[in-house]
PDB file as gemmi writes it, atoms N, CA and C in Angstrom:
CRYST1    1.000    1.000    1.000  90.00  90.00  90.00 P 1                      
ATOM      1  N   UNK A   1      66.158 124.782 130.968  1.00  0.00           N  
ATOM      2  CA  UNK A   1      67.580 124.627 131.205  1.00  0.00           C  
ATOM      3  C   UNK A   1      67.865 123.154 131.529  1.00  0.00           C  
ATOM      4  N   UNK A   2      68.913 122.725 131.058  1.00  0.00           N  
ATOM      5  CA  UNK A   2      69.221 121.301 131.344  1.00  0.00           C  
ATOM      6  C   UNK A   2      69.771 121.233 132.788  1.00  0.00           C  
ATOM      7  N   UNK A   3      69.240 119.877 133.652  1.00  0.00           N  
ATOM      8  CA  UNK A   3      69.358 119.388 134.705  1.00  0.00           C  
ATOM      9  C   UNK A   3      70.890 118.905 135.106  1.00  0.00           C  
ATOM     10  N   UNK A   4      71.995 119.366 135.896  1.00  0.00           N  
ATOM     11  CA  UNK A   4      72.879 118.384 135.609  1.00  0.00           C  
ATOM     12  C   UNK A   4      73.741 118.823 137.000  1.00  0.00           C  
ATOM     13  N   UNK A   5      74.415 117.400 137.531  1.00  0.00           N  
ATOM     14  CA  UNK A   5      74.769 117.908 138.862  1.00  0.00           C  
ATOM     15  C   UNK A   5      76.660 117.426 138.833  1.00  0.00           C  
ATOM     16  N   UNK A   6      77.356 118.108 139.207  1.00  0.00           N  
ATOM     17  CA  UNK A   6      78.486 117.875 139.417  1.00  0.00           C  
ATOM     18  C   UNK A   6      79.002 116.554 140.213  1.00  0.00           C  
ATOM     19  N   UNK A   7      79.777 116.275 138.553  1.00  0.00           N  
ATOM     20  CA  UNK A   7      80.435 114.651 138.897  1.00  0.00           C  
ATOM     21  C   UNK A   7      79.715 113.660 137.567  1.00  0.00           C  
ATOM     22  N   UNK A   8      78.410 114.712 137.154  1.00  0.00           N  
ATOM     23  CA  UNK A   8      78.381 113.324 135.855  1.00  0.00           C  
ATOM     24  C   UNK A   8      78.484 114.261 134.948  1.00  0.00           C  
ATOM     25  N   UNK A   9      78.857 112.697 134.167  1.00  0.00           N  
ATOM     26  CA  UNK A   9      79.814 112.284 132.493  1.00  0.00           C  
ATOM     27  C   UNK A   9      78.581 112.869 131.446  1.00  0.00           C  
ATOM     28  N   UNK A  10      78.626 113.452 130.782  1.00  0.00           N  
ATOM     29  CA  UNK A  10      77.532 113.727 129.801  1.00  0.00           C  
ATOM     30  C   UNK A  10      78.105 113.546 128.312  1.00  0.00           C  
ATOM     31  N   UNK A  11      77.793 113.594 127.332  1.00  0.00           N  
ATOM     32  CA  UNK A  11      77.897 113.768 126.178  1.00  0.00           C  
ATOM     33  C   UNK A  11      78.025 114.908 125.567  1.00  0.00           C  
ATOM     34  N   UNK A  12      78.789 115.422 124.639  1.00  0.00           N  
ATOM     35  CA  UNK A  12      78.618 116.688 124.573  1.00  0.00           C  
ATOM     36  C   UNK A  12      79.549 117.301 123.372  1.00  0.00           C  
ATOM     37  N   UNK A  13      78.446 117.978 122.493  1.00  0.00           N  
ATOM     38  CA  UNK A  13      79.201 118.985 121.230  1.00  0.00           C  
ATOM     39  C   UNK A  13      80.212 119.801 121.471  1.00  0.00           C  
ATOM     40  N   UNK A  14      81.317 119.135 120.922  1.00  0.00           N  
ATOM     41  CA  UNK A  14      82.409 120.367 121.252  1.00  0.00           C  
ATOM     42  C   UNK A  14      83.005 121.203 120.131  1.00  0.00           C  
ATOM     43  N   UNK A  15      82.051 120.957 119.200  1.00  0.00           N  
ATOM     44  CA  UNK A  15      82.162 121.355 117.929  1.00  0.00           C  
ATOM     45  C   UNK A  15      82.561 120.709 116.990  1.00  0.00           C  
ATOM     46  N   UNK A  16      82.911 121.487 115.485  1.00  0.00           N  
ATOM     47  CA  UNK A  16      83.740 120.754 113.914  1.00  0.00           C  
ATOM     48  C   UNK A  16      84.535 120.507 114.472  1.00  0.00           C  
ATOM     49  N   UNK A  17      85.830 120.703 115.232  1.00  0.00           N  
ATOM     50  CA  UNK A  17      86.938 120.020 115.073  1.00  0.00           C  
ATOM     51  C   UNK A  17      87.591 119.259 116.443  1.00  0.00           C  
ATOM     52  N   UNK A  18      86.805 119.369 117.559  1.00  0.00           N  
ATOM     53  CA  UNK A  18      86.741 118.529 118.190  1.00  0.00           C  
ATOM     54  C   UNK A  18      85.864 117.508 118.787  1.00  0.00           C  
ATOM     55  N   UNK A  19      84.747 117.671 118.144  1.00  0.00           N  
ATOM     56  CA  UNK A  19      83.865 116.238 117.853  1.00  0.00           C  
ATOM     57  C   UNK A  19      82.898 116.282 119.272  1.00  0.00           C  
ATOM     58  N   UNK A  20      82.257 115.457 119.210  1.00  0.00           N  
ATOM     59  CA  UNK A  20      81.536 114.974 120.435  1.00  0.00           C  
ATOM     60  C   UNK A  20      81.777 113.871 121.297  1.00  0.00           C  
ATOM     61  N   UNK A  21      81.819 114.853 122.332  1.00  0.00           N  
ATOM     62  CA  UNK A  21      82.846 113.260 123.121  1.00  0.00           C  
ATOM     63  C   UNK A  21      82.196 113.749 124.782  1.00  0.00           C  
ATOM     64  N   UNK A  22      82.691 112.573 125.745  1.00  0.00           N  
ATOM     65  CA  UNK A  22      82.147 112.401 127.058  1.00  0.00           C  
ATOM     66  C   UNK A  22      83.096 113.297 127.829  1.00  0.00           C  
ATOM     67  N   UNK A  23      82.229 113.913 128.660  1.00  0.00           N  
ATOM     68  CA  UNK A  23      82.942 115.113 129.491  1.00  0.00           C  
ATOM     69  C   UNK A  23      82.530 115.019 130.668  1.00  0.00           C  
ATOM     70  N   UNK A  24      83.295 115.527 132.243  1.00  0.00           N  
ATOM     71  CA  UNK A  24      82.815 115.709 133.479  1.00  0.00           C  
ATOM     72  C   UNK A  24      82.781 116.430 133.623  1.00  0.00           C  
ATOM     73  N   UNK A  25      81.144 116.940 134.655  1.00  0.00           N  
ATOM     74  CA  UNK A  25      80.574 118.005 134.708  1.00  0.00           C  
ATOM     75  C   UNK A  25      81.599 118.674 135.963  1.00  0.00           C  
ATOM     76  N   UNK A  26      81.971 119.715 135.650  1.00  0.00           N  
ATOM     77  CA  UNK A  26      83.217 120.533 137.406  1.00  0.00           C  
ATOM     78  C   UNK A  26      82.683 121.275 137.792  1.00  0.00           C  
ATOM     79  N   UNK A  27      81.491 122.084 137.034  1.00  0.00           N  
ATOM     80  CA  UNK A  27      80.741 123.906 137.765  1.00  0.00           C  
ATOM     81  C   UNK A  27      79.761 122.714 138.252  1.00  0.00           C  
ATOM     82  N   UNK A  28      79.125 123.310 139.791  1.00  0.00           N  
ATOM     83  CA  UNK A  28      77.681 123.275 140.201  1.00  0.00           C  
ATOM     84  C   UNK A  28      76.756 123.828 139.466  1.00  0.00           C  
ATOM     85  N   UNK A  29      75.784 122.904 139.665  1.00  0.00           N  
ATOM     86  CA  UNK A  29      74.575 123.852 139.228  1.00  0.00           C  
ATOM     87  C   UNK A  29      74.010 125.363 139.303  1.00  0.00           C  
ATOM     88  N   UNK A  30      73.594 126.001 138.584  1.00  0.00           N  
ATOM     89  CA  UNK A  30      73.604 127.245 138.446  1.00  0.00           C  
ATOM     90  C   UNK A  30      71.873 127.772 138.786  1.00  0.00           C  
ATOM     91  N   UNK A  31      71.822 129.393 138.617  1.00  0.00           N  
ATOM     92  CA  UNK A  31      70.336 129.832 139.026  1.00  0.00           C  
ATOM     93  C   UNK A  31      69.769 130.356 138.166  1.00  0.00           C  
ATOM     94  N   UNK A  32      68.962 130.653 137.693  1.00  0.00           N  
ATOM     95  CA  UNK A  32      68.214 131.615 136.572  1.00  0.00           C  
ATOM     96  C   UNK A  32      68.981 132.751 136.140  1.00  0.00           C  
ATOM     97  N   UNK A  33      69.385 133.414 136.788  1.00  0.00           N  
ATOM     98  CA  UNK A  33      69.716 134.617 137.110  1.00  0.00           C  
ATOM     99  C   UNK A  33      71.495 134.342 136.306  1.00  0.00           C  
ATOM    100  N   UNK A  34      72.388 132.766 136.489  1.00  0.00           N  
ATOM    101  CA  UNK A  34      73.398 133.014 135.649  1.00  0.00           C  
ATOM    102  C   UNK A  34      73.666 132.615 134.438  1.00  0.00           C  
ATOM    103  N   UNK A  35      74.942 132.691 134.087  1.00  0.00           N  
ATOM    104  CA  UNK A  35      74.933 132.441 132.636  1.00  0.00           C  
ATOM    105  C   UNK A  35      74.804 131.235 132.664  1.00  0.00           C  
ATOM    106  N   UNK A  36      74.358 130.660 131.428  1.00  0.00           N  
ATOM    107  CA  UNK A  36      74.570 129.397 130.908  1.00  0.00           C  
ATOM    108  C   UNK A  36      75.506 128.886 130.625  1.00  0.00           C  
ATOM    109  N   UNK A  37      75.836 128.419 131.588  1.00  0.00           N  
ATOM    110  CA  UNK A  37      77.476 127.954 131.301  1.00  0.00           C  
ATOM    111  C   UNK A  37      77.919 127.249 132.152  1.00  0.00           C  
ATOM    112  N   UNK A  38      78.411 125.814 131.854  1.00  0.00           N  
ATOM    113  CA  UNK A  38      78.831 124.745 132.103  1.00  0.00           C  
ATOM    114  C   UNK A  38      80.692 124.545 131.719  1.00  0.00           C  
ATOM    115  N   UNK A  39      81.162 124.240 133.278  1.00  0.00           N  
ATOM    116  CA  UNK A  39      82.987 124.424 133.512  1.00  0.00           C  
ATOM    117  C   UNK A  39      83.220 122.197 133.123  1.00  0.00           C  
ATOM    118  N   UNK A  40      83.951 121.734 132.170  1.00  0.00           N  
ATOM    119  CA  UNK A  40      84.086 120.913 131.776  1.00  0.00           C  
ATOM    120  C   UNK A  40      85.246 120.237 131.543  1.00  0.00           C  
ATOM    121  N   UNK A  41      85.742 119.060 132.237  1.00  0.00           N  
ATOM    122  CA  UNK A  41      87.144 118.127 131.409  1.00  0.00           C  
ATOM    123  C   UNK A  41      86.784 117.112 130.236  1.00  0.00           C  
ATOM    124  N   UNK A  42      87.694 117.053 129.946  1.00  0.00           N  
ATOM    125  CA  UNK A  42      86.935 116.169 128.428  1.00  0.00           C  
ATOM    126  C   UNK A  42      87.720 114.771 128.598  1.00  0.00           C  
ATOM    127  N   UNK A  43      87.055 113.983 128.182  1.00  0.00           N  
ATOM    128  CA  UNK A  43      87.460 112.429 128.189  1.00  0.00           C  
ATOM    129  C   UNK A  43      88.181 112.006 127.009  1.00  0.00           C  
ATOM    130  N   UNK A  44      88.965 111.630 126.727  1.00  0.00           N  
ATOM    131  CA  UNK A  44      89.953 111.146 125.586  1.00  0.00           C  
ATOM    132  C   UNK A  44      90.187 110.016 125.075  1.00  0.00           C  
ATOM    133  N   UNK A  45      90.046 109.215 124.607  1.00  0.00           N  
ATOM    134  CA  UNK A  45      90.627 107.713 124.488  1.00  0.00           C  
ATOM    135  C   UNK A  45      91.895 107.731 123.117  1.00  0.00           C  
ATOM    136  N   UNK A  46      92.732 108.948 123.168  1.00  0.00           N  
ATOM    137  CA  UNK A  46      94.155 108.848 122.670  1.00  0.00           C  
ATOM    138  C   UNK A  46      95.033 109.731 124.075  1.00  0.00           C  
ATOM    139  N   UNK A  47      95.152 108.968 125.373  1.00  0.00           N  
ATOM    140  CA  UNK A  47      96.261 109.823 125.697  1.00  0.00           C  
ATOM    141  C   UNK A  47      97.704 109.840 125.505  1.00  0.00           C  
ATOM    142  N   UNK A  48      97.720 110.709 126.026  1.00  0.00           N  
ATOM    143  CA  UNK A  48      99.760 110.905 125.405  1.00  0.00           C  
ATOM    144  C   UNK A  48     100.409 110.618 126.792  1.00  0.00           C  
ATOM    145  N   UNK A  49     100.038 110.361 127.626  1.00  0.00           N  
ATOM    146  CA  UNK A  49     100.682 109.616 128.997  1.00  0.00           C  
ATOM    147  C   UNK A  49     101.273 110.760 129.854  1.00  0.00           C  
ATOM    148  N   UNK A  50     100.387 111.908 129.706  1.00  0.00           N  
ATOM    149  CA  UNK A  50     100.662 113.398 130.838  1.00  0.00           C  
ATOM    150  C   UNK A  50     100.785 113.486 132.437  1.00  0.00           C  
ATOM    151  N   UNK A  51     101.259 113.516 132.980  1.00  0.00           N  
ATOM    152  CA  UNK A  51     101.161 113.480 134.343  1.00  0.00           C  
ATOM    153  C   UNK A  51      99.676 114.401 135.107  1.00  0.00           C  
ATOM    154  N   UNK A  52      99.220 114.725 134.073  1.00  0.00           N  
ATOM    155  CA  UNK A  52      97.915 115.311 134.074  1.00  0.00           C  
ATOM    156  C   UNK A  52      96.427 114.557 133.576  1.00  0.00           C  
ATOM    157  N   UNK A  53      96.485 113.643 133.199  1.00  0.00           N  
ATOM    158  CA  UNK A  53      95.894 112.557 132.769  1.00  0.00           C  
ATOM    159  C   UNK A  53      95.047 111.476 133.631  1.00  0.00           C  
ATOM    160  N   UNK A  54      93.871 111.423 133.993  1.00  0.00           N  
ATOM    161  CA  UNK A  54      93.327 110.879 135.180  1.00  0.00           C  
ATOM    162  C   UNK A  54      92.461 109.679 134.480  1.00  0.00           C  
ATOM    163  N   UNK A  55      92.955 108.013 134.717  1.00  0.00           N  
ATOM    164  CA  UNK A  55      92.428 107.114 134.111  1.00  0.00           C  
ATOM    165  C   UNK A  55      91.506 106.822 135.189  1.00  0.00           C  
ATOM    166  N   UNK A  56      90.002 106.776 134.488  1.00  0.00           N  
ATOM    167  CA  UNK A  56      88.292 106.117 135.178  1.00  0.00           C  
ATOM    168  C   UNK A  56      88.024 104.966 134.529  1.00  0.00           C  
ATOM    169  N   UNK A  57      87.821 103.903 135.511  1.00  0.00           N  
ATOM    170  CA  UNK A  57      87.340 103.195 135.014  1.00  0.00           C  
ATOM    171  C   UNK A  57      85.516 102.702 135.240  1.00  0.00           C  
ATOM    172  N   UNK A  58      84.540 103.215 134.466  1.00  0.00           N  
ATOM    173  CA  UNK A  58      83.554 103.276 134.156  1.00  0.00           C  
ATOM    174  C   UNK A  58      82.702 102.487 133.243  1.00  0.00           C  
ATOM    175  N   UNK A  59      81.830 102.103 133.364  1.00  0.00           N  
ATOM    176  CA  UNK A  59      81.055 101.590 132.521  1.00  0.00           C  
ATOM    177  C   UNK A  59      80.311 102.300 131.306  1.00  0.00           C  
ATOM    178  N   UNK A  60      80.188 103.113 131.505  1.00  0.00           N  
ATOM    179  CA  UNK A  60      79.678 104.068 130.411  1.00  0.00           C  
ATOM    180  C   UNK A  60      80.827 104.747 129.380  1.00  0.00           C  
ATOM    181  N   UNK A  61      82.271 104.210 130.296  1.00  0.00           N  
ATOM    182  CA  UNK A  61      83.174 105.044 129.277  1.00  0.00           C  
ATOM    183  C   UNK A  61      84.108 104.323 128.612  1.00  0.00           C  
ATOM    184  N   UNK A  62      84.412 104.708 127.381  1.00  0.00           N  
ATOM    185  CA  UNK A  62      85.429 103.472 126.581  1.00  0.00           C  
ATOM    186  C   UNK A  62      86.853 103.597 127.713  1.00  0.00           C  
ATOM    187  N   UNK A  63      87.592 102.716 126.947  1.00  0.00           N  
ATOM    188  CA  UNK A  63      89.081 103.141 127.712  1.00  0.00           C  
ATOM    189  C   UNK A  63      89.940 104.438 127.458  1.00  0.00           C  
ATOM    190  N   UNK A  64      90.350 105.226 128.600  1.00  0.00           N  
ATOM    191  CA  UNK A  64      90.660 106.755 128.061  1.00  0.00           C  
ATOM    192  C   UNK A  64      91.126 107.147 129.391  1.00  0.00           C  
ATOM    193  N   UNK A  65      91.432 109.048 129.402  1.00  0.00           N  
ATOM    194  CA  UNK A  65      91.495 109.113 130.070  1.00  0.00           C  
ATOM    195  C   UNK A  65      91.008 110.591 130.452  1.00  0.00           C  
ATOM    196  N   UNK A  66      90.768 111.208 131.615  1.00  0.00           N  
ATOM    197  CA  UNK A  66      90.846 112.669 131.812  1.00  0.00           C  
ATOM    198  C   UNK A  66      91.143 113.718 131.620  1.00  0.00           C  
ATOM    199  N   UNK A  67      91.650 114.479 130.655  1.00  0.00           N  
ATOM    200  CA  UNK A  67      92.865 115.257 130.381  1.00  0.00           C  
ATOM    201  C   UNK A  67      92.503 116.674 131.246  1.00  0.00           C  
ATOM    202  N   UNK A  68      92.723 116.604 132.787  1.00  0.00           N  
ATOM    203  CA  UNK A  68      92.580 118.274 133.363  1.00  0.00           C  
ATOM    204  C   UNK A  68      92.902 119.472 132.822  1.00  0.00           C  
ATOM    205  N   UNK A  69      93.859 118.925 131.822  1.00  0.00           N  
ATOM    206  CA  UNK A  69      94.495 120.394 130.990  1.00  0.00           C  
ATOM    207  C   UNK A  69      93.431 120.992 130.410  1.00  0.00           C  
ATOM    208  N   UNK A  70      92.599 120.146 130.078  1.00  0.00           N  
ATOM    209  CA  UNK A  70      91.500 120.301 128.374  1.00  0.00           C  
ATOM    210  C   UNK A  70      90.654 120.995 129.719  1.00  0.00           C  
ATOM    211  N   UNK A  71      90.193 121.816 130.499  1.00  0.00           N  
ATOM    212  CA  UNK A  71      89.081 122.662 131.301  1.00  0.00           C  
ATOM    213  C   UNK A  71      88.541 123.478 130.306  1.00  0.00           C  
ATOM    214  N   UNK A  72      87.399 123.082 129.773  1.00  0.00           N  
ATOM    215  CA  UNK A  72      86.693 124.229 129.383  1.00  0.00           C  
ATOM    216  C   UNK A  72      85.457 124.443 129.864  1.00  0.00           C  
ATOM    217  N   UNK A  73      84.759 125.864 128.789  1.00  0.00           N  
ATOM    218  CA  UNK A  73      83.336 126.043 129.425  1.00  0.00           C  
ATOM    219  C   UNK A  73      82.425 126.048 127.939  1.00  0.00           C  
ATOM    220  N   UNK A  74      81.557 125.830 128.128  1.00  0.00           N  
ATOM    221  CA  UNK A  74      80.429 125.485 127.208  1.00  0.00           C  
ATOM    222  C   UNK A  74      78.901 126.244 127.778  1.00  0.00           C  
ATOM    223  N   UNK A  75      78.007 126.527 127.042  1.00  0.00           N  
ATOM    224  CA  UNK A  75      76.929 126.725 127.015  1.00  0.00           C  
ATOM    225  C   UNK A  75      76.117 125.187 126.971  1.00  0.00           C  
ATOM    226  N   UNK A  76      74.865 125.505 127.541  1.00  0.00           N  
ATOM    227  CA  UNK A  76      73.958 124.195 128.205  1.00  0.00           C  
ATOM    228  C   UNK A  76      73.686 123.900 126.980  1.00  0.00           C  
ATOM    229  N   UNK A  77      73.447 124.246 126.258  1.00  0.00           N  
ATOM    230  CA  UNK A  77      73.339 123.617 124.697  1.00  0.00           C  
ATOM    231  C   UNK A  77      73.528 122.768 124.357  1.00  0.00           C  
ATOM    232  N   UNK A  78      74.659 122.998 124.619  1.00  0.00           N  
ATOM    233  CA  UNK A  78      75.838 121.799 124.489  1.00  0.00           C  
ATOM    234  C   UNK A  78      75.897 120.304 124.651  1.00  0.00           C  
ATOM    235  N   UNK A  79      75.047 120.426 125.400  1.00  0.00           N  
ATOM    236  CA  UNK A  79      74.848 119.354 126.598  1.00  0.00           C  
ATOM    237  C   UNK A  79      73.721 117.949 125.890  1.00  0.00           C  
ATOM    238  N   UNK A  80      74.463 117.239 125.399  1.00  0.00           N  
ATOM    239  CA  UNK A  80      73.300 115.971 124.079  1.00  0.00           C  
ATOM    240  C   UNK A  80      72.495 115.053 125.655  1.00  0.00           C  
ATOM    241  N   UNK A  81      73.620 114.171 126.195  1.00  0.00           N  
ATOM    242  CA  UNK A  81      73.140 113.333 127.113  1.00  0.00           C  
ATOM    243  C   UNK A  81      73.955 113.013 128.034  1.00  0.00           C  
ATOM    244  N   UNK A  82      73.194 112.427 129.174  1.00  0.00           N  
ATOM    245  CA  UNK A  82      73.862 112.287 130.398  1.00  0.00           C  
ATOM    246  C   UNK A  82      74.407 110.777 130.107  1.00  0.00           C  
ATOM    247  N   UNK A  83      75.497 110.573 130.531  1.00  0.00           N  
ATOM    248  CA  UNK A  83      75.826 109.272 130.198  1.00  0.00           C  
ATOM    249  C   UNK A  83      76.003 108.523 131.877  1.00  0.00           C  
ATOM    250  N   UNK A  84      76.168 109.310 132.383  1.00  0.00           N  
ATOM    251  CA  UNK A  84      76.418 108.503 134.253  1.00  0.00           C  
ATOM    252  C   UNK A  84      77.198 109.260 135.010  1.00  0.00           C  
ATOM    253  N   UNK A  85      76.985 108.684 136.100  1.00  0.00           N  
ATOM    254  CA  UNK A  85      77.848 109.948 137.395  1.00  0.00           C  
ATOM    255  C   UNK A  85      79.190 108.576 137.534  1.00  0.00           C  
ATOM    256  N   UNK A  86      80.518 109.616 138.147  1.00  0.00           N  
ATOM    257  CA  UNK A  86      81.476 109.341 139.088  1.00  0.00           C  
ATOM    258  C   UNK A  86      81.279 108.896 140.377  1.00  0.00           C  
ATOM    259  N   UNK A  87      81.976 108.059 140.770  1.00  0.00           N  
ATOM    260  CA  UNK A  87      81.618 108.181 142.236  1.00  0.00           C  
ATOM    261  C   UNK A  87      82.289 108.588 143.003  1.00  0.00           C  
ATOM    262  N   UNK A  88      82.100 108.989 144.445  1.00  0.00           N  
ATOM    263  CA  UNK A  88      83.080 110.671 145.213  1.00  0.00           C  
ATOM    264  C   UNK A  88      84.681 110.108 145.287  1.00  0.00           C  
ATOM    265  N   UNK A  89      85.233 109.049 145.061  1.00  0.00           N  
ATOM    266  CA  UNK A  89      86.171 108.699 145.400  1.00  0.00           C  
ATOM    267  C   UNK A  89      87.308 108.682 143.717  1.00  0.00           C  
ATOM    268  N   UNK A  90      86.533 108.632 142.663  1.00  0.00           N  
ATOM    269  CA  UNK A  90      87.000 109.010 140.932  1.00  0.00           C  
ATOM    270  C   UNK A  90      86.457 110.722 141.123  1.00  0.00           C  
ATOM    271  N   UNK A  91      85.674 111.291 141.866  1.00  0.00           N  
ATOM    272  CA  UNK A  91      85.924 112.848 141.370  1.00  0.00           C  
ATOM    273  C   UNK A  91      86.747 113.089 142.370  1.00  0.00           C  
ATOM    274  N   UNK A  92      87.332 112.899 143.637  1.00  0.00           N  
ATOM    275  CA  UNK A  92      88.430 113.407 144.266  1.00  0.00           C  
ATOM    276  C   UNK A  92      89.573 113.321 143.449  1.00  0.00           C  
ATOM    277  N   UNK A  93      90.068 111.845 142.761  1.00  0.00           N  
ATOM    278  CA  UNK A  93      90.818 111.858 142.018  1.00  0.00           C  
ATOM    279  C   UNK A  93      91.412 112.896 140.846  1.00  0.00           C  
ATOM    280  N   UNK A  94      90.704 113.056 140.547  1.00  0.00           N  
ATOM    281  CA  UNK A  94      90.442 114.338 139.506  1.00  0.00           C  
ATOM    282  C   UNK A  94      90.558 115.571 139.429  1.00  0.00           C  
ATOM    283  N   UNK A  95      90.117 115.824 141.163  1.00  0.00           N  
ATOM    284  CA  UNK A  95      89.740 116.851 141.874  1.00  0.00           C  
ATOM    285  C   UNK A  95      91.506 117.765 142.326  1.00  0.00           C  
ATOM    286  N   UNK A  96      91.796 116.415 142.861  1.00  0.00           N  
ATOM    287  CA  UNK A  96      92.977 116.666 143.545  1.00  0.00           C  
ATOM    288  C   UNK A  96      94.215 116.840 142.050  1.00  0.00           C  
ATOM    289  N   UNK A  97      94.249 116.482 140.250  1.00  0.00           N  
ATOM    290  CA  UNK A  97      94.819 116.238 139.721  1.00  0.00           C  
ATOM    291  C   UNK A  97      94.466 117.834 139.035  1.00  0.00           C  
ATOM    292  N   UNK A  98      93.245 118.607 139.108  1.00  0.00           N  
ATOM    293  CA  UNK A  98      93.239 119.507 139.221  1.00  0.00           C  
ATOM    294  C   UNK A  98      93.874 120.541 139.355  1.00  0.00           C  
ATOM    295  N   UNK A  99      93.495 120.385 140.914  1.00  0.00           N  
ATOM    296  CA  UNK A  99      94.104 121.411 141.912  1.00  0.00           C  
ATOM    297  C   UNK A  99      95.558 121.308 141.593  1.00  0.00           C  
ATOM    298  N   UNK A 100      96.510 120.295 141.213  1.00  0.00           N  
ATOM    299  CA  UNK A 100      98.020 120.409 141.037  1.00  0.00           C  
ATOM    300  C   UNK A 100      98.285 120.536 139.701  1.00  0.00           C  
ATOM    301  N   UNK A 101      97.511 120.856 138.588  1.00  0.00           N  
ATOM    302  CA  UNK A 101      97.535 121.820 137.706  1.00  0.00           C  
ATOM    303  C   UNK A 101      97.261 123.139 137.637  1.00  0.00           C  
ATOM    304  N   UNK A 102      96.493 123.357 138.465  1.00  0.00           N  
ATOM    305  CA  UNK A 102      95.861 124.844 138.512  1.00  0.00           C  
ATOM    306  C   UNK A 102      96.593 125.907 139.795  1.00  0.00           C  
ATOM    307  N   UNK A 103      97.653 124.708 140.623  1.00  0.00           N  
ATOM    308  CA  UNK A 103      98.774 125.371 141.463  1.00  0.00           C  
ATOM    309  C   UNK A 103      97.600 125.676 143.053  1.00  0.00           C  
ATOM    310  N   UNK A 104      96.124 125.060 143.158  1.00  0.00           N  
ATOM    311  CA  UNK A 104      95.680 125.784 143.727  1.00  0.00           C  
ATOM    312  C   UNK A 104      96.043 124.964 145.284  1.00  0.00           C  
TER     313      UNK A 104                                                      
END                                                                             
C-alpha cells in the first residue's frame, strides 16, 4: 500500500479526461482492514476566480489554485508520486475554505 500522510501534494491519475495533475492528500492514513481509498482536492492552474479557490504558493507547484469544490476519492493506485507536503499554516487555509463549503 502506498505511504502517504495528510497535507502532501502527490501526483496523481485522474483519468482520460481529466488528466494527471497535483492533488492534496485530506483522508488520514488508513489500516489494512480499510478500503483503499484516498479523500482528495485537485490543483488547477486554469482558475475561474471562485470564492472557493485556495491560492499555494509552493515550490513544487506551478501557479494555480485549490479548487475545494473538486473533493474527490480515488483508489491508492492512483497515487504516481509524492511531489511535497504543505505546511500547517497552507493546510489550515484550505482546511478552513473547506469547512465553508461543506457548511461544516
Amino acid at each position: 500500500m502506498v505511504k502517504y500522510q495528510r497535507g502532501d501534494v502527490w501526483l496523481v491519475d485522474l483519468g482520460y479526461t481529466a488528466k494527471t495533475r497535483p492533488c492534496l492528500i485530506m483522508s488520514t492514513s488508513i489500516s489494512d482492514e480499510d478500503r483503499a481509498l484516498v479523500a482528495l482536492i485537485t490543483h488547477t492552474t486554469s482558475p475561474r476566480n471562485t470564492q472557493f479557490e485556495v491560492t499555494i504558493d509552493a515550490p513544487f507547484l506551478k501557479a494555480g489554485v485549490f479548487n475545494v469544490q473538486n473533493l474527490i476519492t480515488v483508489s491508492h493506485d492512483k497515487l504516481i508520486k509524492r511531489l511535497g507536503r504543505l505546511s500547517a499554516p497552507q493546510l489550515t487555509k484550505i482546511e478552513a475554505m473547506l469547512r465553508l463549503w461543506l457548511g461544516l
